[in-house]
PyMOL Python script that loads the backbone (N, CA, C, O; Angstrom):
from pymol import cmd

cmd.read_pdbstr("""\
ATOM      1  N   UNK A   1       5.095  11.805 -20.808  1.00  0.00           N
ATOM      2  CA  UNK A   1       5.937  11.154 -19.817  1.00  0.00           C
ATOM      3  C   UNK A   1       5.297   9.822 -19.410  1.00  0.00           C
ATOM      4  O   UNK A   1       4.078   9.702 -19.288  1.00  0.00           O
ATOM      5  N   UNK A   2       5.974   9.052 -19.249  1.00  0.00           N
ATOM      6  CA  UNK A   2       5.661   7.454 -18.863  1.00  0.00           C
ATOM      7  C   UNK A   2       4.859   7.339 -17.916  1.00  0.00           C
ATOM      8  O   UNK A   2       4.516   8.467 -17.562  1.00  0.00           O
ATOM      9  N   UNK A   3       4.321   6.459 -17.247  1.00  0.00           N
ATOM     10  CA  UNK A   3       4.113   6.538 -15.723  1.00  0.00           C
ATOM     11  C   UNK A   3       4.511   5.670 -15.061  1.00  0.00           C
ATOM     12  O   UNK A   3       4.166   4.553 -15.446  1.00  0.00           O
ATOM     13  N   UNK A   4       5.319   5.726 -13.900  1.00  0.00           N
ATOM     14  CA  UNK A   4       5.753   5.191 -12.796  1.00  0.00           C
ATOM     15  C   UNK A   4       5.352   3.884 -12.674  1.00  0.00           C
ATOM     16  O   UNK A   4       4.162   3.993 -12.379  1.00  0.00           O
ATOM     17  N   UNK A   5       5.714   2.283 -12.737  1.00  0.00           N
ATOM     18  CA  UNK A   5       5.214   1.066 -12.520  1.00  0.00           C
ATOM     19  C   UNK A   5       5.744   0.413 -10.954  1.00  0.00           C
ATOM     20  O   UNK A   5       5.260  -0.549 -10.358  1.00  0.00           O
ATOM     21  N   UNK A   6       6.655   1.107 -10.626  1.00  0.00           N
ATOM     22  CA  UNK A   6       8.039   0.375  -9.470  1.00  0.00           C
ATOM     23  C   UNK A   6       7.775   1.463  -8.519  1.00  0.00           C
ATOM     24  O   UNK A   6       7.656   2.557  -9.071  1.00  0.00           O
ATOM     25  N   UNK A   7       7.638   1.463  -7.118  1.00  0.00           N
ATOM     26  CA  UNK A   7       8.039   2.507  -6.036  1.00  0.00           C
ATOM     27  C   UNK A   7       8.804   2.104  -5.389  1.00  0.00           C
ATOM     28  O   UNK A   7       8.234   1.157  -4.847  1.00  0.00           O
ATOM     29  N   UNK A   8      10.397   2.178  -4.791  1.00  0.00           N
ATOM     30  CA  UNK A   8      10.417   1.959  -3.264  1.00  0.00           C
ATOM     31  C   UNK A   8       9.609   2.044  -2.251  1.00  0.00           C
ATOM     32  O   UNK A   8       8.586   2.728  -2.247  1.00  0.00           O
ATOM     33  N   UNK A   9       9.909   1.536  -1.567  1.00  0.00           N
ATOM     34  CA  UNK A   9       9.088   1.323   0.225  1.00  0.00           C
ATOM     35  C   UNK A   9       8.644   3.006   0.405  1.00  0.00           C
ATOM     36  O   UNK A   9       7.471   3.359   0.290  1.00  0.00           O
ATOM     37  N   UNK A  10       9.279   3.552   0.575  1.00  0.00           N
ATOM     38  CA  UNK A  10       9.087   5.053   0.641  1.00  0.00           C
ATOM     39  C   UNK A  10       8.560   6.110  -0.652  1.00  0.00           C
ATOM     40  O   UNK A  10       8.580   7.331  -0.805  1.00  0.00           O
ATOM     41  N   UNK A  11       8.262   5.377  -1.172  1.00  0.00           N
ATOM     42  CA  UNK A  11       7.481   6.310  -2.645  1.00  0.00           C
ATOM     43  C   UNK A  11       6.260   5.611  -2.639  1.00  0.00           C
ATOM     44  O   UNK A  11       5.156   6.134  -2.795  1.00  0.00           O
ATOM     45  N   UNK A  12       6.511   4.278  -2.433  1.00  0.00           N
ATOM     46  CA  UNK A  12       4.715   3.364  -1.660  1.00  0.00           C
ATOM     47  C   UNK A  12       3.531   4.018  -0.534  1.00  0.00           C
ATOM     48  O   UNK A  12       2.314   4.203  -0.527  1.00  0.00           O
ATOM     49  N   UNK A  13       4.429   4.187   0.180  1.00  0.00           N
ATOM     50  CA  UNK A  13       4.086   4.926   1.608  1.00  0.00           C
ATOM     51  C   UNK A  13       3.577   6.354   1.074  1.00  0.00           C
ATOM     52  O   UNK A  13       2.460   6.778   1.372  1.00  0.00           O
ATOM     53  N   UNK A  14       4.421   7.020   0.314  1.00  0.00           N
ATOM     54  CA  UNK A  14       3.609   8.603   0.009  1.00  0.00           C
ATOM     55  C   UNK A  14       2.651   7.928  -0.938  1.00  0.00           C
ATOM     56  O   UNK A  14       1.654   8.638  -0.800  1.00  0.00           O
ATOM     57  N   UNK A  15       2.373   7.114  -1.704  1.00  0.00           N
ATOM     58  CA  UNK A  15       1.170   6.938  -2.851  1.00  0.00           C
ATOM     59  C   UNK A  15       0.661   6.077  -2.150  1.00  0.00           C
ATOM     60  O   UNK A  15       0.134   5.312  -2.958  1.00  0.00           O
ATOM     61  N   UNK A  16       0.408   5.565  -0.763  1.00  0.00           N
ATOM     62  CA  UNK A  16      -1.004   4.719  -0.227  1.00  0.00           C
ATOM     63  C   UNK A  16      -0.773   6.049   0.574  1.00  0.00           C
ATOM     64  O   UNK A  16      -1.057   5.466   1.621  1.00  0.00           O
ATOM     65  N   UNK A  17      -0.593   6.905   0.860  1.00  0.00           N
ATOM     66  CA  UNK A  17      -0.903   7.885   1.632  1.00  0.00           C
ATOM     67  C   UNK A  17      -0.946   6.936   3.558  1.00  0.00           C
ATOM     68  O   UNK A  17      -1.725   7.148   4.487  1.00  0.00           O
ATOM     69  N   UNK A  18       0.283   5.901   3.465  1.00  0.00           N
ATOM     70  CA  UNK A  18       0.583   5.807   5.057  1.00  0.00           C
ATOM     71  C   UNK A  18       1.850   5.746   5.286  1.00  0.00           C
ATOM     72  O   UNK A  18       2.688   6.161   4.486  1.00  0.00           O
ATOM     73  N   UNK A  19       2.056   5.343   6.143  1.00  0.00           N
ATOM     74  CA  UNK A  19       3.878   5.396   6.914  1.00  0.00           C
ATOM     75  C   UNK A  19       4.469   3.883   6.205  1.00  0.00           C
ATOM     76  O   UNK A  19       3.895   2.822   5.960  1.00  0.00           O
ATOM     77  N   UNK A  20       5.554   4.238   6.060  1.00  0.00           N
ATOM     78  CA  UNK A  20       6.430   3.528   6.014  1.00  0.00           C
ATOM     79  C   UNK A  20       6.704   1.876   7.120  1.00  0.00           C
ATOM     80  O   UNK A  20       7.104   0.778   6.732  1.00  0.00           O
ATOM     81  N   UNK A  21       6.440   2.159   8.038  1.00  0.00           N
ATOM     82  CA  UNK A  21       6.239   0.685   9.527  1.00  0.00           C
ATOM     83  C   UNK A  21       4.798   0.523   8.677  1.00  0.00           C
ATOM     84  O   UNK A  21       5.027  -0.021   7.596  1.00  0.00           O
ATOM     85  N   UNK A  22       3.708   0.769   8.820  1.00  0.00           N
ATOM     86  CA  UNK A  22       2.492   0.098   7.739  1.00  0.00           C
ATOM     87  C   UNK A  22       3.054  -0.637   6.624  1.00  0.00           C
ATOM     88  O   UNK A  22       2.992  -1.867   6.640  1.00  0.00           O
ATOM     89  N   UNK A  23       3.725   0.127   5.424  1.00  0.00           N
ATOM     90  CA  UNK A  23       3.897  -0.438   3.877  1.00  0.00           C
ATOM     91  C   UNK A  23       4.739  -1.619   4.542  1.00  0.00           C
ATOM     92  O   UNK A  23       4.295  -2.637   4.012  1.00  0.00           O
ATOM     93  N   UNK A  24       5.714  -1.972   5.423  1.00  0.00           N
ATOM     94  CA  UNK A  24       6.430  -2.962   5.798  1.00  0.00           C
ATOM     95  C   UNK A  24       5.711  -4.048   6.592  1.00  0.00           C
ATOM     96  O   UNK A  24       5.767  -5.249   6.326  1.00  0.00           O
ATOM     97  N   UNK A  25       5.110  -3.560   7.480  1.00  0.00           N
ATOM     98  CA  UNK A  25       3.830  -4.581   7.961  1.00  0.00           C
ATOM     99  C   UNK A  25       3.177  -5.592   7.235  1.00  0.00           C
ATOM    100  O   UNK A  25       3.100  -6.805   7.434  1.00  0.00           O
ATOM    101  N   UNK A  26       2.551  -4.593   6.027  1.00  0.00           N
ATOM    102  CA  UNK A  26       1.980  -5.434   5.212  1.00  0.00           C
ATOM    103  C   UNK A  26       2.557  -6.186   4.093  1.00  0.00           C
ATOM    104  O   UNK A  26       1.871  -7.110   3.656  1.00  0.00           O
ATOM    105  N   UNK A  27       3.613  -5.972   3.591  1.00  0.00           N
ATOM    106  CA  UNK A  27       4.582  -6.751   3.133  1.00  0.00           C
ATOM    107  C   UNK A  27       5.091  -8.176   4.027  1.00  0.00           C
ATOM    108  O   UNK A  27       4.989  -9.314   3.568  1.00  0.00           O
ATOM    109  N   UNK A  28       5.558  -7.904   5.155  1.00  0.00           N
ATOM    110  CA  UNK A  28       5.751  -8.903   6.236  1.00  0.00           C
ATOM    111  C   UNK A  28       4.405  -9.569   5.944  1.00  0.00           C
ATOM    112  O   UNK A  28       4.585 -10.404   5.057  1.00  0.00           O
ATOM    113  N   UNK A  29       3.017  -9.527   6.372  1.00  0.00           N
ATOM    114  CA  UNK A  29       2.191 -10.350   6.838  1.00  0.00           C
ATOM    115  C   UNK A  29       1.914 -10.287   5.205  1.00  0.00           C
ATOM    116  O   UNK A  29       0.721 -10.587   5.270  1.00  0.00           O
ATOM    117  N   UNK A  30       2.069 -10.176   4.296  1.00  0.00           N
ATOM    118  CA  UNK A  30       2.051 -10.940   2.851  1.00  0.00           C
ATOM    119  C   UNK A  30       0.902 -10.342   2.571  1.00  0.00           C
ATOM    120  O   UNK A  30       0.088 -11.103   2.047  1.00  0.00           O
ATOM    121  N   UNK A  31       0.544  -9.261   2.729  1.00  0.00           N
ATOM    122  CA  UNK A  31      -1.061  -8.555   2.320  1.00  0.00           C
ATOM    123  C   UNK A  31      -0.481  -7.435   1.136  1.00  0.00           C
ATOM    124  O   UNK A  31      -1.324  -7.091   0.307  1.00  0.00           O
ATOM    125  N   UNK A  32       0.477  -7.025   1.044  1.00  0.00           N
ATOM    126  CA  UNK A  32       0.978  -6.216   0.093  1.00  0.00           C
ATOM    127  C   UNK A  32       2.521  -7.149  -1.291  1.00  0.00           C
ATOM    128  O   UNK A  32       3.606  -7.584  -0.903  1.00  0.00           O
ATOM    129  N   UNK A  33       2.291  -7.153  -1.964  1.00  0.00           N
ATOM    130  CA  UNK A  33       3.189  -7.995  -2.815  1.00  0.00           C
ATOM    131  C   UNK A  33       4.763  -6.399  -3.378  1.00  0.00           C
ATOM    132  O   UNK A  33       4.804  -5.270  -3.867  1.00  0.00           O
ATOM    133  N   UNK A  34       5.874  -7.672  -2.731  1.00  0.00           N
ATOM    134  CA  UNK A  34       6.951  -6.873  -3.096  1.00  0.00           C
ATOM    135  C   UNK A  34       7.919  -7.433  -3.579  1.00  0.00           C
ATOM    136  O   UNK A  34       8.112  -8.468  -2.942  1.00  0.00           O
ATOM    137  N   UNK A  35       8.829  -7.277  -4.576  1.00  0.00           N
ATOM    138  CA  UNK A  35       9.935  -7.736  -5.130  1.00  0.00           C
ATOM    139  C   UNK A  35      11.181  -6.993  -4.819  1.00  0.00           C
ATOM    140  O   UNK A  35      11.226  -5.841  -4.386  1.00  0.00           O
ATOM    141  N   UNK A  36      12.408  -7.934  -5.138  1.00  0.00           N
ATOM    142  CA  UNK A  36      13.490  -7.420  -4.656  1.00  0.00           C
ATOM    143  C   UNK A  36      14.211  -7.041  -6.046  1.00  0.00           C
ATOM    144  O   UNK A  36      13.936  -7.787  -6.985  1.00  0.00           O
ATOM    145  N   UNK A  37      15.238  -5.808  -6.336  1.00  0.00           N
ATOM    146  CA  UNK A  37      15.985  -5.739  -7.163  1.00  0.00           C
ATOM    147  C   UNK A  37      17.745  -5.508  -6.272  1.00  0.00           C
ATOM    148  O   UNK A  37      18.378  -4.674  -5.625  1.00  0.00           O
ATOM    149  N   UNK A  38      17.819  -6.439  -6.643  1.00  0.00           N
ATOM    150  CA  UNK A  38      19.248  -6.546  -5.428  1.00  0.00           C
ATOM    151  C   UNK A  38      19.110  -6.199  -4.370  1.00  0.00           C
ATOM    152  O   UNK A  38      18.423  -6.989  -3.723  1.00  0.00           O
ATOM    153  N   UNK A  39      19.533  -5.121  -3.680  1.00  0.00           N
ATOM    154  CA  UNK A  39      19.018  -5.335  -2.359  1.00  0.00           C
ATOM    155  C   UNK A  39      18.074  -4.232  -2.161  1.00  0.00           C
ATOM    156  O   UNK A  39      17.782  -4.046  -0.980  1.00  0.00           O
ATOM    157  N   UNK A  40      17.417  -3.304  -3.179  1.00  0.00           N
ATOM    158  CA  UNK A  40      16.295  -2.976  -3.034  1.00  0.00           C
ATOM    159  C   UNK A  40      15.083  -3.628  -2.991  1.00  0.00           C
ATOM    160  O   UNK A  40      14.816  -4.580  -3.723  1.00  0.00           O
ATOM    161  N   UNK A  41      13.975  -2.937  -1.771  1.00  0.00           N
ATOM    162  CA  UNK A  41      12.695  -3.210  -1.830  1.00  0.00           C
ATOM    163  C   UNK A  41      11.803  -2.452  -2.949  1.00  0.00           C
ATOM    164  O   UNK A  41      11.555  -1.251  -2.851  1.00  0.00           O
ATOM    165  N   UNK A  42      11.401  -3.154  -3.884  1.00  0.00           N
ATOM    166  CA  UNK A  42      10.314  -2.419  -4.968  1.00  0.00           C
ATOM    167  C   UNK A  42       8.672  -2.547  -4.614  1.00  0.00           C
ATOM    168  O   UNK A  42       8.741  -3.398  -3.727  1.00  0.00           O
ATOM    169  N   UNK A  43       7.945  -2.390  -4.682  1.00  0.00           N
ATOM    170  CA  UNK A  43       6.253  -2.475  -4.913  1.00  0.00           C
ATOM    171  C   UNK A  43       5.489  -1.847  -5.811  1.00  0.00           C
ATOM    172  O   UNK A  43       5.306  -0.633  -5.728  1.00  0.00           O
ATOM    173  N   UNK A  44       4.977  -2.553  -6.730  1.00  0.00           N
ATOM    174  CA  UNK A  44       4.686  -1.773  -8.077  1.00  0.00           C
ATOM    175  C   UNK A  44       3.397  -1.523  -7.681  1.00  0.00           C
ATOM    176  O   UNK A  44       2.837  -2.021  -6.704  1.00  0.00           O
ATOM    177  N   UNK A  45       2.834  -0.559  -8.644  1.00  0.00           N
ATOM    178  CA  UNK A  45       1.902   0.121  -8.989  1.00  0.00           C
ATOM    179  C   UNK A  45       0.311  -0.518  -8.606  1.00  0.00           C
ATOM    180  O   UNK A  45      -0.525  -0.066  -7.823  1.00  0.00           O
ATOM    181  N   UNK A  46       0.256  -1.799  -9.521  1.00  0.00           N
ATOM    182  CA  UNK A  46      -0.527  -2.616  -9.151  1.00  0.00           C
ATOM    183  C   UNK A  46      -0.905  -3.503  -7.904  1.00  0.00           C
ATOM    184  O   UNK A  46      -1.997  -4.039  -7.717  1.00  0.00           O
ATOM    185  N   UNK A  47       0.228  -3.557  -7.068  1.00  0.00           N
ATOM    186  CA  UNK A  47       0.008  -4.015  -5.786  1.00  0.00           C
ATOM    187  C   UNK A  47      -0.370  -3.256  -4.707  1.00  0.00           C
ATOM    188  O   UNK A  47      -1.023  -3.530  -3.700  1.00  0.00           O
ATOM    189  N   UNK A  48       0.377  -1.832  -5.262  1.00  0.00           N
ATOM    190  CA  UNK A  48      -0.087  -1.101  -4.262  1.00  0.00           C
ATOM    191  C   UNK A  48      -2.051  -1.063  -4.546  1.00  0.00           C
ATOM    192  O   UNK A  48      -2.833  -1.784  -3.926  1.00  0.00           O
ATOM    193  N   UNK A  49      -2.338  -0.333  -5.311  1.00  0.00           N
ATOM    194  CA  UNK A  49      -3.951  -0.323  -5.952  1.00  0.00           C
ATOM    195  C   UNK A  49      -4.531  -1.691  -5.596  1.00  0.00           C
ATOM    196  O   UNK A  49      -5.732  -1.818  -5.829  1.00  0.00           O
ATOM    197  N   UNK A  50      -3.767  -2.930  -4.973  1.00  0.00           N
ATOM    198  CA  UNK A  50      -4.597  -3.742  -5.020  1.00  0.00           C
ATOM    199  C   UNK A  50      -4.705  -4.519  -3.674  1.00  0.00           C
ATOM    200  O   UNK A  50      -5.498  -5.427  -3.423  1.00  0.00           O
ATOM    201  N   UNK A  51      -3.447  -3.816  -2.594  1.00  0.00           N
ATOM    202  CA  UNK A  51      -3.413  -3.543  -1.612  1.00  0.00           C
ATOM    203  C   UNK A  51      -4.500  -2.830  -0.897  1.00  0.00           C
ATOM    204  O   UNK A  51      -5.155  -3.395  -0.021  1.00  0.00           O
ATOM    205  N   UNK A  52      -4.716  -1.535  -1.271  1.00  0.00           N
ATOM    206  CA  UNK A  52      -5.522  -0.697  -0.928  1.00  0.00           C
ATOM    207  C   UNK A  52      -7.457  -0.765  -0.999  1.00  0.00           C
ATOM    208  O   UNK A  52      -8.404  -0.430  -0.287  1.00  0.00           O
ATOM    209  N   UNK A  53      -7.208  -1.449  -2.395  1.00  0.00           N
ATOM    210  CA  UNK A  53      -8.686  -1.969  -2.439  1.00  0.00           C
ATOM    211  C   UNK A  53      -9.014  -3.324  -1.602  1.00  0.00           C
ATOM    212  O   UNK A  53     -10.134  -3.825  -1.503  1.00  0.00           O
ATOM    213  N   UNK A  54      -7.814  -3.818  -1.019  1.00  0.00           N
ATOM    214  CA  UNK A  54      -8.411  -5.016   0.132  1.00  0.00           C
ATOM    215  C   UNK A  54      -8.319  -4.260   1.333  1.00  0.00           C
ATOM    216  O   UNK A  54      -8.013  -5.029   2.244  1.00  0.00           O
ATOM    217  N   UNK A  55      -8.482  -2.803   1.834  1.00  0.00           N
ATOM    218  CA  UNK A  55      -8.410  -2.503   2.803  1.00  0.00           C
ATOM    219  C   UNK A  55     -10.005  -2.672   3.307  1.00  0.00           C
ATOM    220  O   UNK A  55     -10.826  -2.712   2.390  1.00  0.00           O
ATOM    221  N   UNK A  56     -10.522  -2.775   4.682  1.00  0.00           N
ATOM    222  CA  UNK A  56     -11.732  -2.480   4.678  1.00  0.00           C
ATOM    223  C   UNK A  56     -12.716  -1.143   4.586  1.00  0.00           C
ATOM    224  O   UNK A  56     -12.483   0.022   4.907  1.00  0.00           O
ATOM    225  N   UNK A  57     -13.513  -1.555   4.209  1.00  0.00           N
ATOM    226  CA  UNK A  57     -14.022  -0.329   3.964  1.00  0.00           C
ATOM    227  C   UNK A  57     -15.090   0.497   5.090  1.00  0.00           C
ATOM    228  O   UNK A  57     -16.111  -0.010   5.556  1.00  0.00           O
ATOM    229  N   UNK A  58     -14.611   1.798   5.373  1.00  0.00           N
ATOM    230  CA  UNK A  58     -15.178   2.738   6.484  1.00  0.00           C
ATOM    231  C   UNK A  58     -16.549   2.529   6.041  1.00  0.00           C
ATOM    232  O   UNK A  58     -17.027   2.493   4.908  1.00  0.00           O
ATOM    233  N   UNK A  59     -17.341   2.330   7.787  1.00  0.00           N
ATOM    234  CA  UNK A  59     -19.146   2.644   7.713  1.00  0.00           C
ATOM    235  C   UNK A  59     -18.863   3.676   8.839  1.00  0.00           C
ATOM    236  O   UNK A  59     -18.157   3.484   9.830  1.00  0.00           O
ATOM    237  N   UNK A  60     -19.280   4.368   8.636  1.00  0.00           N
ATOM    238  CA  UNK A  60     -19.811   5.603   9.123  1.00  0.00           C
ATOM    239  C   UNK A  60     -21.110   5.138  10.347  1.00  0.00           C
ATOM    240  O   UNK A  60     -21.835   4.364   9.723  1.00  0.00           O
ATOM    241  N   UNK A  61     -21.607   5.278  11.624  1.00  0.00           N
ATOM    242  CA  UNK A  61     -22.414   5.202  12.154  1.00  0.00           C
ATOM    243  C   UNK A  61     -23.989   6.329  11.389  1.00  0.00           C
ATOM    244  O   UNK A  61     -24.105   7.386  10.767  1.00  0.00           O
ATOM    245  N   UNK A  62     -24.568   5.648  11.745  1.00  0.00           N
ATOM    246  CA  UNK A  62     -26.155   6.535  11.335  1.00  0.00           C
ATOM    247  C   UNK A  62     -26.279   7.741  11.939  1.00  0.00           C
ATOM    248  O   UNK A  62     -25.398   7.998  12.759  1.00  0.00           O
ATOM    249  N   UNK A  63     -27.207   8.636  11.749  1.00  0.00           N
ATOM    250  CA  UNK A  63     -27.042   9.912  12.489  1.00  0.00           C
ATOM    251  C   UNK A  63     -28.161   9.270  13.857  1.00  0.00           C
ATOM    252  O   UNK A  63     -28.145   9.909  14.909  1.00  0.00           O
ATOM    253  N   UNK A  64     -28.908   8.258  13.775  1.00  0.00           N
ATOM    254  CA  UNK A  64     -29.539   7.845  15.035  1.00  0.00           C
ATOM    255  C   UNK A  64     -28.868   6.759  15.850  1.00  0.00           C
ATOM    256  O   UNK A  64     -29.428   6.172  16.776  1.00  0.00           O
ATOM    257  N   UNK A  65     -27.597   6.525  15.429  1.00  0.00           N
ATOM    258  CA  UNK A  65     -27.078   5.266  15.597  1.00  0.00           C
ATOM    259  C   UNK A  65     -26.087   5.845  17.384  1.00  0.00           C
ATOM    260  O   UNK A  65     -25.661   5.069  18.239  1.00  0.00           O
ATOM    261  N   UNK A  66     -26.017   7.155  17.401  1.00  0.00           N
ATOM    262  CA  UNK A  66     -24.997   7.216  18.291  1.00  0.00           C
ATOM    263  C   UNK A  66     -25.520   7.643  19.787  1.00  0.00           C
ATOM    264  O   UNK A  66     -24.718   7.745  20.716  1.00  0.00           O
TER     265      UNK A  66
END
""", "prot")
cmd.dss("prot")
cmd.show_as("cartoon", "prot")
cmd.util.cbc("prot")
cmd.orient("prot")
């Protein structure tokens, strides 16, 4: 079977594992790349993965740090 290149807004949101007002957020402020197919919203595969890797990344405090 193929694999998936295109999500809607809502198939984005279950594969970055956030909500839907997020995947649109970041589309709005231009941090996530989306194309239109008529009057669908698409976000492929690669944007999402490349979305996600510009997220920042969690530090954890030290175990003496708190």
């Amino acid at each position: 079977m193929d694999t998936k290149i295109a999500f809607t807004v809502d198939e984005a949101a279950r594969q970055a594992s956030l909500g839907r007002d997020r995947i649109y957020a970041a589309i709005r402020d231009g941090r996530l790349e989306a194309r239109k197919a008529g009057r669908r919203t698409v976000v492929t595969a690669d944007a999402i993965k490349r979305f996600i890797n510009a997220l920042p990344a969690l530090k954890l405090p030290q175990e003496g740090d708190r």
